[in-house]
C-alpha positions as CSV (number, residue, x, y, z in Angstrom):
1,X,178.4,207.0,161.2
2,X,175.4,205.3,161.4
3,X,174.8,201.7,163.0
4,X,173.9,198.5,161.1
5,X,171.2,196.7,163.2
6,X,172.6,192.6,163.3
7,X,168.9,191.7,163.0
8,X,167.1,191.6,159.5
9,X,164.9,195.0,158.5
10,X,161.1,194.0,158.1
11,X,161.6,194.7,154.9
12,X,164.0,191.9,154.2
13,X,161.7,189.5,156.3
14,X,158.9,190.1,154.2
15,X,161.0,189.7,151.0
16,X,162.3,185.9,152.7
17,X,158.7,185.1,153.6
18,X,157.4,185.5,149.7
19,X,160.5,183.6,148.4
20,X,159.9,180.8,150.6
21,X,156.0,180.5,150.0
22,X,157.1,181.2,146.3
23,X,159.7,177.9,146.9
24,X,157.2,175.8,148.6
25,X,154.4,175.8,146.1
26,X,156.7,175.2,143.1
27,X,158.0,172.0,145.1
28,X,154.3,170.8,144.5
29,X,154.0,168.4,141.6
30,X,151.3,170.2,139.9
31,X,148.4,167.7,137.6
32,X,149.1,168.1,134.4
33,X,147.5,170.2,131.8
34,X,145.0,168.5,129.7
35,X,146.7,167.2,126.2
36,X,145.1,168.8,122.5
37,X,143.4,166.2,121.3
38,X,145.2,166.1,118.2
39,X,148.4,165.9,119.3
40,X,147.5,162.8,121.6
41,X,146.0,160.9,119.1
42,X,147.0,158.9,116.1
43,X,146.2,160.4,112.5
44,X,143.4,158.2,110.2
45,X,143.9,156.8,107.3
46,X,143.3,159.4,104.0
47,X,142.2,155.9,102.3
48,X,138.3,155.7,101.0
49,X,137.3,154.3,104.6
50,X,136.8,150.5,105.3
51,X,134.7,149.2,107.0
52,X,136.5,149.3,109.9
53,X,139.6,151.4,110.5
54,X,143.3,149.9,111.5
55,X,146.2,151.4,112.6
56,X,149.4,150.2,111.8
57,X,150.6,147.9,114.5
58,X,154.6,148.3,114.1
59,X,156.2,148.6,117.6
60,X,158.7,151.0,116.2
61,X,155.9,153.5,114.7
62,X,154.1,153.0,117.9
63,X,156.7,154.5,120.2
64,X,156.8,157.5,118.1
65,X,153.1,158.4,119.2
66,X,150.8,158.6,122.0
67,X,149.3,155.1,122.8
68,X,145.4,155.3,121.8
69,X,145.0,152.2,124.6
70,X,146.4,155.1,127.3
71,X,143.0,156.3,128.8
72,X,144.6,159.4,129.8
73,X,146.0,160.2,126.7
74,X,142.5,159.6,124.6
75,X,140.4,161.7,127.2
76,X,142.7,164.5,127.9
77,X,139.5,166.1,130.0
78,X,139.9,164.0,132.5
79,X,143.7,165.2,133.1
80,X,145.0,162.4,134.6
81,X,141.9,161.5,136.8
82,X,140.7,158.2,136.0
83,X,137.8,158.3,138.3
84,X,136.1,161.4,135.9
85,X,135.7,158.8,133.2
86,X,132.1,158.3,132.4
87,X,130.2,155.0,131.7
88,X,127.6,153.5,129.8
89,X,126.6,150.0,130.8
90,X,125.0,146.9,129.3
91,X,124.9,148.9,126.0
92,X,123.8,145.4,124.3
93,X,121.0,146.4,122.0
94,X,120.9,148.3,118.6
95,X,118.7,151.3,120.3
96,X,121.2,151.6,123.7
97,X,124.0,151.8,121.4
98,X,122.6,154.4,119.6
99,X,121.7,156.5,122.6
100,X,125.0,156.0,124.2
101,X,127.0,157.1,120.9
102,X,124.9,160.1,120.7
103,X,125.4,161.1,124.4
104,X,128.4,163.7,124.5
105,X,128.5,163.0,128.5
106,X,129.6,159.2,127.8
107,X,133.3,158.3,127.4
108,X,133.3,154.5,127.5
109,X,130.9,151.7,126.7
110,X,130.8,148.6,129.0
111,X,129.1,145.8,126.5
112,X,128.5,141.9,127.4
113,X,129.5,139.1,124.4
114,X,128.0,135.9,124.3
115,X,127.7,133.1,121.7
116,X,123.9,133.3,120.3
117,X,122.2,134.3,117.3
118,X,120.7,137.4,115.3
119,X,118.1,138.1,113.5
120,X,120.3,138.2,110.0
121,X,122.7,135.4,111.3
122,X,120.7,131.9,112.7
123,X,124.5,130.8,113.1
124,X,126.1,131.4,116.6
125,X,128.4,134.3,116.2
126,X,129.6,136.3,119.1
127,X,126.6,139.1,120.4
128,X,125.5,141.6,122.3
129,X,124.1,140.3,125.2
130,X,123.9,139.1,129.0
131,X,123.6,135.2,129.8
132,X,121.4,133.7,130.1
133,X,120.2,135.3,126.7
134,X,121.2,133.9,123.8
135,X,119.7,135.8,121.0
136,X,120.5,139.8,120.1
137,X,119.5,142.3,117.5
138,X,123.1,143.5,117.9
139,X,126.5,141.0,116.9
140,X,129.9,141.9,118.3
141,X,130.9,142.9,114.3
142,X,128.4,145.3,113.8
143,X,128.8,147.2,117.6
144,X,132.6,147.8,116.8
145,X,131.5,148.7,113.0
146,X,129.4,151.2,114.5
147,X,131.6,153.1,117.2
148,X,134.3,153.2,114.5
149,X,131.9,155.0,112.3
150,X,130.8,157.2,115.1
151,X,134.2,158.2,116.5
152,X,135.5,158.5,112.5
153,X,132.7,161.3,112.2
154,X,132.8,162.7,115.7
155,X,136.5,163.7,116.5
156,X,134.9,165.2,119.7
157,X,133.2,162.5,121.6
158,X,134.9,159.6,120.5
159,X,134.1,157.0,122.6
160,X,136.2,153.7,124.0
161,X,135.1,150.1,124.8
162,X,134.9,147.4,127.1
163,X,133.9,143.9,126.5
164,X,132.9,141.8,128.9
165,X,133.3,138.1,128.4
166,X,131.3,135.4,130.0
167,X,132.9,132.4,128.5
168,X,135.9,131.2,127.0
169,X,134.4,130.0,123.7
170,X,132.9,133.3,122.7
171,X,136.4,134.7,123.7
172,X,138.4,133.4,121.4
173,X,135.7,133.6,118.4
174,X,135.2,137.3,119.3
175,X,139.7,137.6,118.4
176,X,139.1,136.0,115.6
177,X,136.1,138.4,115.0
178,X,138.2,141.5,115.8
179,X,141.3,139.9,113.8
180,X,139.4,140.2,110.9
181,X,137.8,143.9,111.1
182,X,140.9,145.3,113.0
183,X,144.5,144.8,110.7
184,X,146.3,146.4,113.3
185,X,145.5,148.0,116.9
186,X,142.4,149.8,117.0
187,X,142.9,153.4,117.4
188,X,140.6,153.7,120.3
189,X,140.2,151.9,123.7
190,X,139.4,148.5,123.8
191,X,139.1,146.6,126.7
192,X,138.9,142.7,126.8
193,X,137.4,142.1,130.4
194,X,136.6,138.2,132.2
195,X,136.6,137.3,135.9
196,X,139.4,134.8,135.4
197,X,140.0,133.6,139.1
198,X,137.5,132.5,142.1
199,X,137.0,135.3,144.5
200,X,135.6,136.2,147.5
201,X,133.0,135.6,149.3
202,X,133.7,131.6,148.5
203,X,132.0,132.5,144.9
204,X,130.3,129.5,143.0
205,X,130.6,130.8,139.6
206,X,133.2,129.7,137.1
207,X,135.6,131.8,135.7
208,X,136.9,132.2,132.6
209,X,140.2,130.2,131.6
210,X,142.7,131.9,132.5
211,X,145.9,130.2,130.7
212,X,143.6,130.7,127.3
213,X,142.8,134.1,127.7
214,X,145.8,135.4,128.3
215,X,147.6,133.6,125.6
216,X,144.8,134.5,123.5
217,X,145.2,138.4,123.9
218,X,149.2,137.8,124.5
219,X,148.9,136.3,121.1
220,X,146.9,138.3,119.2
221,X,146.3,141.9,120.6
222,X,149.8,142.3,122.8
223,X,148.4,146.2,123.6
224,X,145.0,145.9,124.4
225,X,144.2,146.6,128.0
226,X,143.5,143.6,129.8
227,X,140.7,144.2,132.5
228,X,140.9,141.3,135.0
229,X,138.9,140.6,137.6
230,X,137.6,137.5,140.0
231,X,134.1,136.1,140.3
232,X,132.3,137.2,143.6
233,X,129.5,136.2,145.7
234,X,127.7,139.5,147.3
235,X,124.9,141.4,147.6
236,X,121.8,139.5,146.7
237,X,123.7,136.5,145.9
238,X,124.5,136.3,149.6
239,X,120.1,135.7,150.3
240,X,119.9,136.0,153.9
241,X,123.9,134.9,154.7
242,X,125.8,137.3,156.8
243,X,129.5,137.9,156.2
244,X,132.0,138.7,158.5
245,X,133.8,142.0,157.1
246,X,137.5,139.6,157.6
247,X,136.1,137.7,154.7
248,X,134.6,140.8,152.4
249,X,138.0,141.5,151.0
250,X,140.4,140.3,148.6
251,X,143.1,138.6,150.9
252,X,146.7,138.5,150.1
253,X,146.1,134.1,148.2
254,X,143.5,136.2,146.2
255,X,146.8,138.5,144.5
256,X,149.2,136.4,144.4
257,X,147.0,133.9,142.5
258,X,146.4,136.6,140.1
259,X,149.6,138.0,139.9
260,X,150.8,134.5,139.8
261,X,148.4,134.0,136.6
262,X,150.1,136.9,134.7
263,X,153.4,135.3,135.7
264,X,153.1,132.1,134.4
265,X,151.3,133.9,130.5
266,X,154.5,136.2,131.1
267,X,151.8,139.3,129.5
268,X,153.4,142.6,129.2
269,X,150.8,145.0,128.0
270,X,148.7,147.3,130.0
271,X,146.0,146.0,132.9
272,X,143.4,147.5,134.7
273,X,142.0,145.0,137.7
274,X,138.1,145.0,138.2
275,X,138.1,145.1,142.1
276,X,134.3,145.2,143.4
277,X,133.8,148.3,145.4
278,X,132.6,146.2,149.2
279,X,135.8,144.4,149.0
280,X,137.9,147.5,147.8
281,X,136.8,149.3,151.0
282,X,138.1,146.2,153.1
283,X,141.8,145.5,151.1
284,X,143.6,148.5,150.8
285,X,146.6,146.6,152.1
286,X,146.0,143.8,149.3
287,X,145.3,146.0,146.3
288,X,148.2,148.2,147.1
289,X,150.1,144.8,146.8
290,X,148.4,143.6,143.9
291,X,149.6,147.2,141.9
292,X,153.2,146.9,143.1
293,X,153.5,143.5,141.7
294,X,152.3,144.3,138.8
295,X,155.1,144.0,136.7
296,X,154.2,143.5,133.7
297,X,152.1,146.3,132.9
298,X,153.3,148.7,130.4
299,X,153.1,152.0,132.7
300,X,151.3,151.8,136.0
301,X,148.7,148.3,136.7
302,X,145.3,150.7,137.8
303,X,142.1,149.0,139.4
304,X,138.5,149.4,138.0
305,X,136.1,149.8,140.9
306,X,132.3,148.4,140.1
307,X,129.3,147.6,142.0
308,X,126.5,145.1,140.8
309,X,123.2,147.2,142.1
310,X,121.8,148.7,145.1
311,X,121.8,145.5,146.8
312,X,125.2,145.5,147.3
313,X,126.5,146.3,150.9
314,X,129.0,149.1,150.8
315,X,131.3,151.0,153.1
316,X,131.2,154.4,151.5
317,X,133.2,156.2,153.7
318,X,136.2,153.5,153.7
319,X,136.1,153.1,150.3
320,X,136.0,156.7,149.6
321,X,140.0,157.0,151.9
322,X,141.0,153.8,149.9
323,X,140.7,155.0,146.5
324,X,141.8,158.5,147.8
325,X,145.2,156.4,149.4
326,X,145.7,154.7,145.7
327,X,145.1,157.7,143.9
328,X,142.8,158.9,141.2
329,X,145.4,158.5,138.5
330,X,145.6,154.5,139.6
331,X,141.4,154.2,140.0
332,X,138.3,154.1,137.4
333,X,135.3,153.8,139.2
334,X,132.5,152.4,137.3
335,X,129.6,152.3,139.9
336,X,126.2,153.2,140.0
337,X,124.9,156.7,139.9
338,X,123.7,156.8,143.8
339,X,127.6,155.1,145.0
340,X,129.2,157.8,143.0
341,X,127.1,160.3,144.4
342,X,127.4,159.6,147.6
343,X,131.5,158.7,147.4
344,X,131.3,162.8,145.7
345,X,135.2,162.3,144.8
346,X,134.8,165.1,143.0
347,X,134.8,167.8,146.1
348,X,137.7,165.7,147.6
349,X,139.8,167.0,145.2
350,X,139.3,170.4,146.1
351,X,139.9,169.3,149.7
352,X,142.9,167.8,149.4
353,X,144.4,171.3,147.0
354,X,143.0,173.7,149.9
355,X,144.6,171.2,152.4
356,X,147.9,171.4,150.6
357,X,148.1,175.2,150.2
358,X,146.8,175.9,153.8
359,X,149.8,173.3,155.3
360,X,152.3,175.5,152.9
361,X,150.8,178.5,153.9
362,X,151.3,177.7,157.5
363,X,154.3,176.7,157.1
364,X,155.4,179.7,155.8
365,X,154.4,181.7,158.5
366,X,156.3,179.9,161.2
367,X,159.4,179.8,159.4
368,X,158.8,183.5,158.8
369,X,158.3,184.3,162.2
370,X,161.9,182.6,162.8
371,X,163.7,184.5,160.8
């Protein structure tokens, strides 16, 4: 009678090998499929259309569909990489609005609202516009009139917001502005953004209040996204000043006072920090900390990484690992063309898949050769 060899055949090698490769790259959370836009997104009222839409704000009916403040959710294209979102800035006129609502290739629209005047309004009413100007052809009412119209008529490339406030005043008159065009939450992104803190480097400029605005969005939009940030002092601000890179960061005072801020309001809805991208490359330690302490963020605290202009100094290569150590699903990037260029985050995440299936791959074959 034939002998049974104690060692395995080749054959039942090889079949080991492909079940353990097969094992391996199953173990490997996988991103997750893009969403279909319908089923993400909140329906509209059937209602002969306002003048501006509203969504009904019950907690209860909330949790039985996808939050239109989740990023993600709104732009399943991105799937889960918040750094793909695109940007328009400064869109504080009637004719870059329009531009930037017709452009298929823009996602969200960074605006600036300050207290001046119009040519239909010689009252100050919140506007479209960068200090130090004071006069607009575009008010805050009639920019969120028009990218409700736009993303009521263009399922496709609806678009989300961010406001940028410069003052406290124009703040709270721009909630009372959005109280009365908005019943409920607004079924797209909206964004209230302020530097509400004194950041690096030793900046001069003078935040926003902080108690009032949180207690002002606390109070009367509890799911907006809050996009916080600290003044700074950098790039052509600096003149001819040189900084030692030890103070080019957000240090570890710098969080807690912010996380100490959100503390104290006791806010609970969603928050995205606007980190500037030279000190981002210098604080990975520091932001990591600033996410985990996040508490009160519904879902995961992200940052929003921004650079002012070409003026501003930037470690590309540092701040390329540090975003790639947080992770794309914790970052949007909101830089200029040439910084996002040259950071090319795009190819990294190529890298990092070949990485990960050449380690498993490798793997494979040593265990294989063991058996």
């Amino acid at each position: 009678m034939a002998r049974h060899s104690s060692s395995p055949s080749l054959w039942t090698r090889a079949q080991a090998g492909v079940l353990l490769v097969a094992v391996l790259v199953l173990s490997v959370p996988h991103q997750a499929e893009s969403l279909p836009a319908d089923a993400a997104l909140p329906g509209t009222d059937a209602s002969p259309a306002p003048a501006m839409q509203t969504m009904a704000a019950a907690p209860a009916a909330r949790a039985q569909e996808a939050d239109p403040q989740d990023v993600a959710s709104f732009f399943p294209g991105i799937k889960g990489d918040l750094t793909k979102l695109t940007w328009a800035h400064a869109v504080n006129s009637r004719d870059l609005l329009a531009k930037s609502l017709n452009d298929s290739g823009i996602m969200m629209l960074e605006a600036d609202v300050v207290l001046g005047t119009t040519p239909e309004s010689p009252n100050q009413v919140p506007v479209m516009g960068h200090p130090p100007m004071n006069t607009s052809d575009l008010s805050l009412q009639e920019f969120l009139r028009s990218v409700v119209t736009h993303n009521t008529d263009n399922n496709a490339t609806r678009k989300g917001v961010k406001l940028d406030f410069k003052s406290i005043g124009v703040y709270e008159k721009a909630i009372d502005s959005l109280k009365q065009n908005f019943a409920g939450v607004p079924d797209f992104p909206v964004w209230l953004n302020a530097d509400i803190l004194p950041g690096p480097v030793n900046s001069t400029n003078t935040p926003v209040d902080a108690a009032r605005f949180l207690a002002k969005a606390k109070a009367e939009y509890p799911y907006l996204m809050l996009s916080l940030g600290w003044t700074t002092r950098w790039g052509k601000a600096l003149g001819n000043e040189t900084v030692p890179t030890a103070f080019a960061k957000y240090n570890e005072q710098t969080v807690k006072s912010m996380t100490d801020a959100l503390d104290a309001a006791q806010i609970t809805q969603p928050i995205t920090y606007a980190v500037r991208a030279a000190f981002v490359a210098n604080s990975l330690d520091e932001l990591k900390m600033l996410l985990n302490e996040t508490h009160q963020a519904s879902g995961k605290a992200t940052l929003t990484v921004w650079s002012s202009d070409e003026t501003d100094i930037v470690n590309v290569a540092q701040l390329k690992n540090n975003i790639l150590a947080i992770g794309k699903d914790r970052v949007f990037l909101d830089v200029g063309e040439e910084l996002a260029k040259q950071l090319d985050l795009a190819s990294s995440a190529l890298s990092t898949c070949a990485s990960v299936v050449t380690t498993l791959l490798a793997c494979a074959m040593v265990l294989f050769r063991a058996l």
